[in-house]
Backbone bond lengths (Angstrom), bond angles and torsions (degrees), N, CA, C in turn:
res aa  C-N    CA-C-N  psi(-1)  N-CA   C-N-CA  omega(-1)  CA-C   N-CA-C  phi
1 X - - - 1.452 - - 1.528 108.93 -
2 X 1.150 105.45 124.99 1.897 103.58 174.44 1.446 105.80 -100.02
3 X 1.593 104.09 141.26 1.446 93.85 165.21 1.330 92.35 -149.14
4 X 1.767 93.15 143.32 1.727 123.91 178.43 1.335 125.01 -114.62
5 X 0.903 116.34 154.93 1.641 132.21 147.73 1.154 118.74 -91.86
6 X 1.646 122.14 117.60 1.502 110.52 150.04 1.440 159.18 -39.68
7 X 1.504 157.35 57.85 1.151 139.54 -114.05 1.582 111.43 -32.49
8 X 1.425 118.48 -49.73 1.231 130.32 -165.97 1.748 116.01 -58.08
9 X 1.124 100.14 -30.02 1.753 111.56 164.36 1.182 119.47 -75.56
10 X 1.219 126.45 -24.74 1.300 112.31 -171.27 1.971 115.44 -96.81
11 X 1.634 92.01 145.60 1.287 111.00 -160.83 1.843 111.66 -115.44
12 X 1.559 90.27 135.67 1.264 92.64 178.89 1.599 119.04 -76.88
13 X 1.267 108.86 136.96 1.833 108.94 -172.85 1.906 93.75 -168.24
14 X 0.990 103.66 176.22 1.686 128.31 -172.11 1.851 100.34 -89.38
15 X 1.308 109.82 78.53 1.465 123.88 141.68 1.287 156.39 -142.01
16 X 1.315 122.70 -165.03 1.248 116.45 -176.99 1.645 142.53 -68.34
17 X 1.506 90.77 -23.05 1.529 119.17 -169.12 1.786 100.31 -101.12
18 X 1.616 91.52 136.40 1.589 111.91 172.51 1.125 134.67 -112.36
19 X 1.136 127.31 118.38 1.622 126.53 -174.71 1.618 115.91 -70.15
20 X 1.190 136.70 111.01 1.546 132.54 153.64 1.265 132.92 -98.48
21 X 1.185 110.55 93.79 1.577 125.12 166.68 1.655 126.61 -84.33
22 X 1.302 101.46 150.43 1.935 116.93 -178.00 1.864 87.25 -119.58
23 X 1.377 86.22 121.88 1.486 96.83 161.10 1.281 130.20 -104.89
24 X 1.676 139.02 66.57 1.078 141.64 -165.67 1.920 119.67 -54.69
25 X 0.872 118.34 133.90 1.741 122.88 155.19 1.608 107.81 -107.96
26 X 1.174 110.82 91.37 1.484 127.73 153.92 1.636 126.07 -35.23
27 X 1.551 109.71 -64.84 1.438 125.21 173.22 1.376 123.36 -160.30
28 X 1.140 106.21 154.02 1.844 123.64 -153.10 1.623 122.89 -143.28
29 X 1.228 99.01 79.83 1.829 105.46 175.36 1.260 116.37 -87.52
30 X 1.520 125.35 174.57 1.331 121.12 140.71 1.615 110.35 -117.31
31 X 1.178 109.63 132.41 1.278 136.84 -175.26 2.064 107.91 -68.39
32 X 1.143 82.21 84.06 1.843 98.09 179.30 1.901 111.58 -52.15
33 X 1.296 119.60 -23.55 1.109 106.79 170.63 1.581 110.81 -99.07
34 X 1.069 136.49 10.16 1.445 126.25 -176.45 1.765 94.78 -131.04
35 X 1.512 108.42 52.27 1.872 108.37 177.97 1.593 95.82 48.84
36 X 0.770 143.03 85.70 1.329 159.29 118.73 1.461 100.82 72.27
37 X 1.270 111.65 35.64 1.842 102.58 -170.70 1.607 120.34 -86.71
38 X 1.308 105.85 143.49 1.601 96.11 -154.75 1.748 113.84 -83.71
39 X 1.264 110.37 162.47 1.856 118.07 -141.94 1.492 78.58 -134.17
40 X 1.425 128.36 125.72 1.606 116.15 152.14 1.967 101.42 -145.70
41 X 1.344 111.20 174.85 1.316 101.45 -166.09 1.849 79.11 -121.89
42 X 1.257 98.37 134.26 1.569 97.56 -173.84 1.831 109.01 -118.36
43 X 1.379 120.68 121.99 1.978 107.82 178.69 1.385 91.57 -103.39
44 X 1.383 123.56 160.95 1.394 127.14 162.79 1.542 88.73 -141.99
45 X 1.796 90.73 129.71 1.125 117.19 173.35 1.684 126.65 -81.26
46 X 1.256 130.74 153.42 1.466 112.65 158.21 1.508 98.43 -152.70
47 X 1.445 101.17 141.19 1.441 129.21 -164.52 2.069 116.04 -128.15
48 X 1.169 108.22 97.81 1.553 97.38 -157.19 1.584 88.95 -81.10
49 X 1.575 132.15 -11.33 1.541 119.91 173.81 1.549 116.87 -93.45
50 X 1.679 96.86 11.16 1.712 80.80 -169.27 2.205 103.65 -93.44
51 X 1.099 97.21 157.15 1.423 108.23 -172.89 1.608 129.89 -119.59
52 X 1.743 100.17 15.22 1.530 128.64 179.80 1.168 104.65 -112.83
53 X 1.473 105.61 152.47 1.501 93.61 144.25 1.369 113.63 -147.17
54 X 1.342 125.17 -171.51 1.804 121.28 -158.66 1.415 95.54 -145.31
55 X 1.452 116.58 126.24 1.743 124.71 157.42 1.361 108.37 -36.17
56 X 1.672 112.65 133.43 1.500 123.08 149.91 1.299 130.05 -98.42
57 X 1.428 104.44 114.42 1.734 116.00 -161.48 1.318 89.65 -87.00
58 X 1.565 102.45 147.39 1.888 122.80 -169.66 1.577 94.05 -105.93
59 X 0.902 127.64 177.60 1.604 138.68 155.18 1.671 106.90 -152.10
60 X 1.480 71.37 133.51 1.746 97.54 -150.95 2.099 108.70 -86.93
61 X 0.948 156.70 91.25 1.373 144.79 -176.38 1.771 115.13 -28.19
């Protein structure tokens, strides 16, 4: 049986339990007809057994 939480449900308050998420960027254009504005396809992962975690690199305009 799996059971989840939606990101959108969940509420900040004083407990025990921790959320770990991977925020992937897949791919990253700039969109030549809208002044060059940047296009990327983004997944964010969440893993309640994982016990790492990995820097999220920004990209800056």
């Amino acid at each position: 049986m799996v059971i989840y939480t939606i990101l959108a449900d969940l509420k900040v308050r004083c407990c025990s339990n921790t959320t770990e998420i991977h925020f992937l960027r897949f791919w990253e254009a700039r969109n030549v007809r809208k002044a060059g504005e940047l296009m990327s396809l983004d997944m964010l992962l969440i893993d309640e057994n994982v016990n790492i975690s990995f820097p999220i690199n920004t990209v800056d305009d």
